[in-house]
MDTraj code that builds the backbone (N, CA, C; nanometers):
import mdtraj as md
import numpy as np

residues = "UNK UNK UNK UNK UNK UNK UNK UNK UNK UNK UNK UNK UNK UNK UNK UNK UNK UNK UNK UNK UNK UNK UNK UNK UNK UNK UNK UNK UNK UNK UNK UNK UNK UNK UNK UNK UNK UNK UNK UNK UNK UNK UNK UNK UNK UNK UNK UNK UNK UNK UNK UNK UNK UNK UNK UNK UNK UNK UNK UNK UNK UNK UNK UNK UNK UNK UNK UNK UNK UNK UNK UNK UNK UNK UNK UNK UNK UNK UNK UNK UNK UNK UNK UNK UNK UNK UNK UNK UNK UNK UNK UNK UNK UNK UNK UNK UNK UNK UNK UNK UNK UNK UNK UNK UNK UNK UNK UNK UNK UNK UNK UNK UNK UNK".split()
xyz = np.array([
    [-9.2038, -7.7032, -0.9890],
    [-9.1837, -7.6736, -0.8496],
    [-9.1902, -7.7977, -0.7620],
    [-9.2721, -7.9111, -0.8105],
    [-9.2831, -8.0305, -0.7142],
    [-9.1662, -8.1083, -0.7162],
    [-9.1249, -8.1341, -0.6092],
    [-9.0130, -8.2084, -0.5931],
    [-8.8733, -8.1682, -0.6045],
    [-8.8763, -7.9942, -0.6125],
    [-8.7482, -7.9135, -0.6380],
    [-8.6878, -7.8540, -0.4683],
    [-8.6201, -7.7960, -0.5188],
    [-8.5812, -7.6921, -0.3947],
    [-8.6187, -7.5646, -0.4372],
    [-8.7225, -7.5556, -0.2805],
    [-8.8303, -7.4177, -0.2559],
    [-8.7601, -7.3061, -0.1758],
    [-8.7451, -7.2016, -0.2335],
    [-8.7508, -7.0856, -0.1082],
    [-8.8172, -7.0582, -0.0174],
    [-8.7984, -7.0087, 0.0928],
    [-8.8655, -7.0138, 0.2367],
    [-8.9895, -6.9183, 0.1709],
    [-8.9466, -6.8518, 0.0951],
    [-9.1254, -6.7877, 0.1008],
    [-9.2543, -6.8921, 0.0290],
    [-9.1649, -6.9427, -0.1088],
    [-9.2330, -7.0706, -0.1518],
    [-9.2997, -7.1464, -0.0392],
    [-9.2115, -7.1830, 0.0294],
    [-9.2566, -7.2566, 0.0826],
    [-9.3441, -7.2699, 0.2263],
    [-9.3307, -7.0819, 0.2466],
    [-9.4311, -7.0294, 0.3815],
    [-9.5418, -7.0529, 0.3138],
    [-9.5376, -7.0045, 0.1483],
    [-9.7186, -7.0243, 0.0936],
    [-9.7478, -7.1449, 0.0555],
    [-9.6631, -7.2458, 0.0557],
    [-9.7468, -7.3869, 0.0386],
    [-9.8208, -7.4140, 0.1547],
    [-9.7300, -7.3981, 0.3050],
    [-9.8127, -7.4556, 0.4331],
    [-9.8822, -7.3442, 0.5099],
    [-9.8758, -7.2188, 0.4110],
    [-9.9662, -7.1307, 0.5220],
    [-9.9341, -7.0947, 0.5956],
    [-9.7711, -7.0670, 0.6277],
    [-9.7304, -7.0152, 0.7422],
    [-9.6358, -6.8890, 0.7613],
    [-9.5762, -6.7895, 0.8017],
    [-9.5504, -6.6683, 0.8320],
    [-9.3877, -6.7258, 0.7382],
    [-9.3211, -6.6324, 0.6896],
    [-9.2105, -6.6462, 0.6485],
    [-9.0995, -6.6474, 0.7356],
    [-9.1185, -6.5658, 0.8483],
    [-9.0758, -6.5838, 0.9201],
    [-9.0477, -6.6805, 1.0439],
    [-9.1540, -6.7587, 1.0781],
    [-9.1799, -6.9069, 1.0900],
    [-9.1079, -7.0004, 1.0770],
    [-9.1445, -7.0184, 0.9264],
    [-9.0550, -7.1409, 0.8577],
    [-8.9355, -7.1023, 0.8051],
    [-8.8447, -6.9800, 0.8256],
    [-8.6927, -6.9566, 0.8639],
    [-8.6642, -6.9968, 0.9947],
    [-8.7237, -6.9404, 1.0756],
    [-8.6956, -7.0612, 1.1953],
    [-8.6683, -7.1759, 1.2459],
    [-8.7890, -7.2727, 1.2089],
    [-8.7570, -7.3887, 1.1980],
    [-8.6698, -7.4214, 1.1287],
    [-8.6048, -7.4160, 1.0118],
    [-8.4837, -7.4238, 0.9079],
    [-8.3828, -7.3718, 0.9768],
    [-8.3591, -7.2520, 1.0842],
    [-8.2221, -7.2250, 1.0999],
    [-8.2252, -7.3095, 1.2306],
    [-8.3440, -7.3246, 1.3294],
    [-8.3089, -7.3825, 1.4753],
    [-8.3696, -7.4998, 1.4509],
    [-8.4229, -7.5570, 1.3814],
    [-8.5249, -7.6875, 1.3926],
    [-8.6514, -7.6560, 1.4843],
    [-8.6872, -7.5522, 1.5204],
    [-8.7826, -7.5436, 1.5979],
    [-8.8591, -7.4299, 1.5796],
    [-9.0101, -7.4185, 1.6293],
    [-9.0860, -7.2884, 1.6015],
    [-9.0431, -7.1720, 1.7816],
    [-9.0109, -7.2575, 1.8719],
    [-8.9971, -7.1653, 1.9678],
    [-8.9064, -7.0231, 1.9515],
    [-8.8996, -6.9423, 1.9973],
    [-8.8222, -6.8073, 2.0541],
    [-8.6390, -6.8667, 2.0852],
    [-8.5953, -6.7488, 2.0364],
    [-8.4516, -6.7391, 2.0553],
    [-8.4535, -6.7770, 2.2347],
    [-8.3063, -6.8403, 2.2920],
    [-8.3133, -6.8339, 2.4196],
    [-8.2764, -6.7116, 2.4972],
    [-8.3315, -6.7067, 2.6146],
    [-8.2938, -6.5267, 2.6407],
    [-8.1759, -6.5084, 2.6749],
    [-8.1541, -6.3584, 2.6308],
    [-8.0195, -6.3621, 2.6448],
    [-8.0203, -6.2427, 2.7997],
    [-7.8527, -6.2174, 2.7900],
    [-7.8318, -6.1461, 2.9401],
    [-7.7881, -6.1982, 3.0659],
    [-7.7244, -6.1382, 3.1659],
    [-7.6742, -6.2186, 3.2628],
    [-7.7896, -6.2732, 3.3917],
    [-7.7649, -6.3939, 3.3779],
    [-7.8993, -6.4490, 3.4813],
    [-7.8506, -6.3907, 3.6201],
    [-7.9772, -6.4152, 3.7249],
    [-7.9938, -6.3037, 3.8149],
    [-7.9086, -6.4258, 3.9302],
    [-7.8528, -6.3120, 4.0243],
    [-7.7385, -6.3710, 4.0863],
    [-7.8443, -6.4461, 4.2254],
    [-7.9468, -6.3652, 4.2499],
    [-8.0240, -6.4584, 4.3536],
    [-8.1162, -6.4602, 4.2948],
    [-8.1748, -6.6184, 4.3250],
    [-8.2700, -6.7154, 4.3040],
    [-8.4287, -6.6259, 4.3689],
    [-8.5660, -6.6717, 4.3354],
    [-8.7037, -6.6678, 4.4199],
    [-8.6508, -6.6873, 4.5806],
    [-8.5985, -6.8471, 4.5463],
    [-8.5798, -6.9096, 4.7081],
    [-8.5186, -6.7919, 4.7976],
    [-8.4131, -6.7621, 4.7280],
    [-8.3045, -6.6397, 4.8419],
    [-8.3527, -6.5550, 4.8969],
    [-8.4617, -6.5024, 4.8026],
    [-8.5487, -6.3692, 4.8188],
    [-8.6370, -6.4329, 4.8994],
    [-8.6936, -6.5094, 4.9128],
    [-8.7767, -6.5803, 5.0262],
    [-8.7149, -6.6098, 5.1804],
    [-8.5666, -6.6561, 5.1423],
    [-8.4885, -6.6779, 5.2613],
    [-8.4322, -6.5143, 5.3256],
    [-8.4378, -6.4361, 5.2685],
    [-8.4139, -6.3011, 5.3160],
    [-8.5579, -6.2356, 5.3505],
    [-8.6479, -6.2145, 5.2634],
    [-8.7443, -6.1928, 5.3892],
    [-8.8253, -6.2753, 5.4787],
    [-8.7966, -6.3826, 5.5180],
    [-8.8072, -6.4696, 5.6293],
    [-8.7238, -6.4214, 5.7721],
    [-8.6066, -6.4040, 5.6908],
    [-8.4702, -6.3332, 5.8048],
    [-8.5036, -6.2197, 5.8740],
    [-8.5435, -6.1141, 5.7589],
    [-8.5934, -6.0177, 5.7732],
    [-8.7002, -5.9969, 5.9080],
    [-8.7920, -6.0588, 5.8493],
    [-8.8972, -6.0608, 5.9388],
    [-8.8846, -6.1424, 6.0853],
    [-8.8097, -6.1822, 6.0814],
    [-8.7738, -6.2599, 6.2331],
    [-8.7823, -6.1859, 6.3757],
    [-8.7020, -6.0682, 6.3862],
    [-8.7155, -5.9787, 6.4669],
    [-8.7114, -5.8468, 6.4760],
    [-8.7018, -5.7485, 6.5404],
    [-8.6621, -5.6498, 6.5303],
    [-8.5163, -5.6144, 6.4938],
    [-8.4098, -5.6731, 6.5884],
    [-8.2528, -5.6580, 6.5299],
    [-8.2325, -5.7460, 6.4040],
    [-8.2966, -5.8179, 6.3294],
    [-8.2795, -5.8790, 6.2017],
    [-8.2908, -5.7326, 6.1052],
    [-8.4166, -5.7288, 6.1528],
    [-8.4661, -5.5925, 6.0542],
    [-8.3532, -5.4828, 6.0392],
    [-8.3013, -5.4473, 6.1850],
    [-8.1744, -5.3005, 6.1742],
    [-8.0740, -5.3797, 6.1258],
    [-8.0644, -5.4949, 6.0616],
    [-7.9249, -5.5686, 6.0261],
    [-7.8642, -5.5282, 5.9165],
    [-7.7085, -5.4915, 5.9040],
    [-7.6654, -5.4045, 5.7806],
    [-7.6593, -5.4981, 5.6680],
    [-7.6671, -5.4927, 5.5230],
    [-7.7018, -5.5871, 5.4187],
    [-7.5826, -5.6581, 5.4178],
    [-7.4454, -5.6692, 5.4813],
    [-7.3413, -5.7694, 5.4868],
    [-7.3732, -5.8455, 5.5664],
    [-7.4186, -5.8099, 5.7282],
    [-7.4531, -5.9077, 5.7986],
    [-7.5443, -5.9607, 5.7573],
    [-7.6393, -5.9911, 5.7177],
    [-7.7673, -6.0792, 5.6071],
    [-7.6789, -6.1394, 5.5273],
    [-7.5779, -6.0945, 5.4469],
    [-7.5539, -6.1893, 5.3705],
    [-7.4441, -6.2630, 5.4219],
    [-7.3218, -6.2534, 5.5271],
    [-7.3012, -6.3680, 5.6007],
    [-7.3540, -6.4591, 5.6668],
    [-7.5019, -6.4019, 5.7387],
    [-7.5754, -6.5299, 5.7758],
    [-7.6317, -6.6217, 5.7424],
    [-7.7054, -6.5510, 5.5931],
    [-7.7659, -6.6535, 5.5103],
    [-7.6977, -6.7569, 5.4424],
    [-7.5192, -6.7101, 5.3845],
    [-7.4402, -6.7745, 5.3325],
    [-7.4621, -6.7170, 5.1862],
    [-7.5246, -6.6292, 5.1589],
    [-7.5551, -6.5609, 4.9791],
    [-7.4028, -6.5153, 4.9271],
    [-7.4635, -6.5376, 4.8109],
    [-7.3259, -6.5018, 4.6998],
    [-7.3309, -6.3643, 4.6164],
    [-7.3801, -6.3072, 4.6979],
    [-7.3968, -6.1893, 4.5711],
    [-7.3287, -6.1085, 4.6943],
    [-7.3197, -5.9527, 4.6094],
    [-7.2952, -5.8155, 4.6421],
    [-7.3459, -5.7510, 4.7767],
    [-7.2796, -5.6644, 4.7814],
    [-7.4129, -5.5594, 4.8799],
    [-7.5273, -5.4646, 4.8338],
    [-7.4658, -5.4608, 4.6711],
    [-7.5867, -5.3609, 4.6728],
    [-7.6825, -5.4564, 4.5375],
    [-7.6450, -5.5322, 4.5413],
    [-7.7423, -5.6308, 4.4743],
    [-7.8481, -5.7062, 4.5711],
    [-7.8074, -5.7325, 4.6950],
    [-7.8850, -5.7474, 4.8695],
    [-8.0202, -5.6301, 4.9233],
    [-7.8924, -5.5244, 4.8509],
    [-8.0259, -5.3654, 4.8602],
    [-8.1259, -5.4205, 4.7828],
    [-8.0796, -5.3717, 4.6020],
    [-8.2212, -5.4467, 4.5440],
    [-8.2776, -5.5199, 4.5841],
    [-8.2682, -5.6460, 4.6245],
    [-8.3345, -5.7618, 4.6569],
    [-8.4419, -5.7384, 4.7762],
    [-8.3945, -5.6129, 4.8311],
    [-8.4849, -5.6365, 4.9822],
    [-8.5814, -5.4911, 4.9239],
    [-8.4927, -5.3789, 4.8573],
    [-8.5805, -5.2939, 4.7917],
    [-8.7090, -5.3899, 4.6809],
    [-8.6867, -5.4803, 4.6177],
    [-8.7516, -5.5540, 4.5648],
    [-8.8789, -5.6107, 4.6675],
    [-8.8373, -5.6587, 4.7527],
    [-8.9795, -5.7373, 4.8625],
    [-9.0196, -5.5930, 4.9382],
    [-9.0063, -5.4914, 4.9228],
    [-9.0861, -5.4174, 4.9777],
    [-9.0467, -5.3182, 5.0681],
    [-8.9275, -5.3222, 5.1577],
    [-8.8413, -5.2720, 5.2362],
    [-8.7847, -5.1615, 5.1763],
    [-8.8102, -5.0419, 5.2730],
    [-8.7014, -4.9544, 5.2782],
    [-8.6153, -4.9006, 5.3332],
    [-8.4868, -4.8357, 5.3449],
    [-8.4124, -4.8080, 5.4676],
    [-8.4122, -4.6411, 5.5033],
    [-8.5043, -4.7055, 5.6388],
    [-8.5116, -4.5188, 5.6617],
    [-8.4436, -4.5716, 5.7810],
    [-8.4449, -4.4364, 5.8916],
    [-8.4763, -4.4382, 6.0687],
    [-8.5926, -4.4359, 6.1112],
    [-8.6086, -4.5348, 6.2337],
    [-8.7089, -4.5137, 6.3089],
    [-8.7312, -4.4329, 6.3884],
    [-8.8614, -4.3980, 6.4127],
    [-8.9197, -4.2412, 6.4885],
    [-8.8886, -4.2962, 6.6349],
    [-8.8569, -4.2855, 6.7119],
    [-8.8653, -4.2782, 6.9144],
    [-8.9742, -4.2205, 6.9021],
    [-9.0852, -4.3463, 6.9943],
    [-9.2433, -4.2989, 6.9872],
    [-9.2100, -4.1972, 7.1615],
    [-9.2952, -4.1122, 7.1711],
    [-9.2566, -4.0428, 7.3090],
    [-9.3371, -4.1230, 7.4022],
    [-9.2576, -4.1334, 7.5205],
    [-9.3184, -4.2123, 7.6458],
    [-9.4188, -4.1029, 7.7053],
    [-9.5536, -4.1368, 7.7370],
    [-9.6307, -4.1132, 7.7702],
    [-9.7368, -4.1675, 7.8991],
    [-9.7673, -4.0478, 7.9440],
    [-9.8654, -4.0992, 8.0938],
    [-10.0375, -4.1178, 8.0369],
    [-10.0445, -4.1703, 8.1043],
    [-10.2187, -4.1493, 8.0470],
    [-10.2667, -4.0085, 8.0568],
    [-10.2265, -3.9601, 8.2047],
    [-10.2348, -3.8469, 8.1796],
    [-10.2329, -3.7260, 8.0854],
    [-10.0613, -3.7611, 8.0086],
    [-10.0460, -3.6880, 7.9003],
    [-10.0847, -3.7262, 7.7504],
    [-10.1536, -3.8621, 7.7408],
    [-10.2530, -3.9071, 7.6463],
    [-10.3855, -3.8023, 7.6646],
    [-10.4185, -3.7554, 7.8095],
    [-10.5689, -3.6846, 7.8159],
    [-10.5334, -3.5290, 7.7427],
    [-10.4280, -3.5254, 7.7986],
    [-10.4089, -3.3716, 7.8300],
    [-10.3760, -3.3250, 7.6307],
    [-10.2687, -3.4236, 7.5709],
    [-10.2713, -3.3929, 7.4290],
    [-10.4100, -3.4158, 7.3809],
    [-10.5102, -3.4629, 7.3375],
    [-10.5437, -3.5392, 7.3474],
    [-10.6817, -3.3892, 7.3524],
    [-10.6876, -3.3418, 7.4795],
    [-10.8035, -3.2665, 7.5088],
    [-10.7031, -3.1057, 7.4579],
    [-10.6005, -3.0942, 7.3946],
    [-10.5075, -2.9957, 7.3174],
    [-10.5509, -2.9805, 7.1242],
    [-10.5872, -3.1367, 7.1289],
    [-10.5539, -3.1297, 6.9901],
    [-10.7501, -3.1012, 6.9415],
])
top = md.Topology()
chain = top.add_chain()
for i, resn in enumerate(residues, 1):
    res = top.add_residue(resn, chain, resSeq=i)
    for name in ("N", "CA", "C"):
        top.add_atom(name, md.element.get_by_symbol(name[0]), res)
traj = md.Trajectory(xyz[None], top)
């Protein structure tokens, strides 16, 4: 066996190591992980940072429809890849309630109702 050609299992039990292991290194030269596969994500951390920055700016940022966000920012993606992204930081798209205008008065009067 010394000085021949070893099979990978031979030769996982000379150095003690997983068979699977030292096929690795032999097919990639290396012990790391395959590289990942799949289509990389069309916006970056940064974008998602630069959208809720936008976001949060004002009130009419906030009612802004997900095209206008993404002409302002200059982003390259979709519209409904923009949804995720903002469904992602936390946001959801409802309507807002109209709080009712009120007197102090009618602060007492609900108020001494409820």
């Amino acid at each position: 066996m010394e000085g021949g050609r070893h099979s990978i299992r031979e030769r996982a039990r000379l150095i003690n190591m997983p068979p699977n292991a030292v096929h690795n290194i032999k097919k990639r030269g290396t012990l790391n992980s395959k590289p990942k596969l799949g289509r990389p994500q069309t916006l970056t951390d940064r974008d998602k940072r630069r959208i809720d920055i936008y976001i949060k700016k004002s009130k009419e940022t906030r009612q802004e429809a997900p095209d206008n966000i993404n002409k302002t920012l200059g982003l390259s993606c979709g519209r409904t890849t923009l949804i995720n992204a903002i469904g992602e930081l936390g946001y959801r798209r409802c309507i807002a309630r109209r709080c009712p205008l009120l007197k102090k008065l009618d602060y007492k009067r609900r108020l001494a109702f409820a």
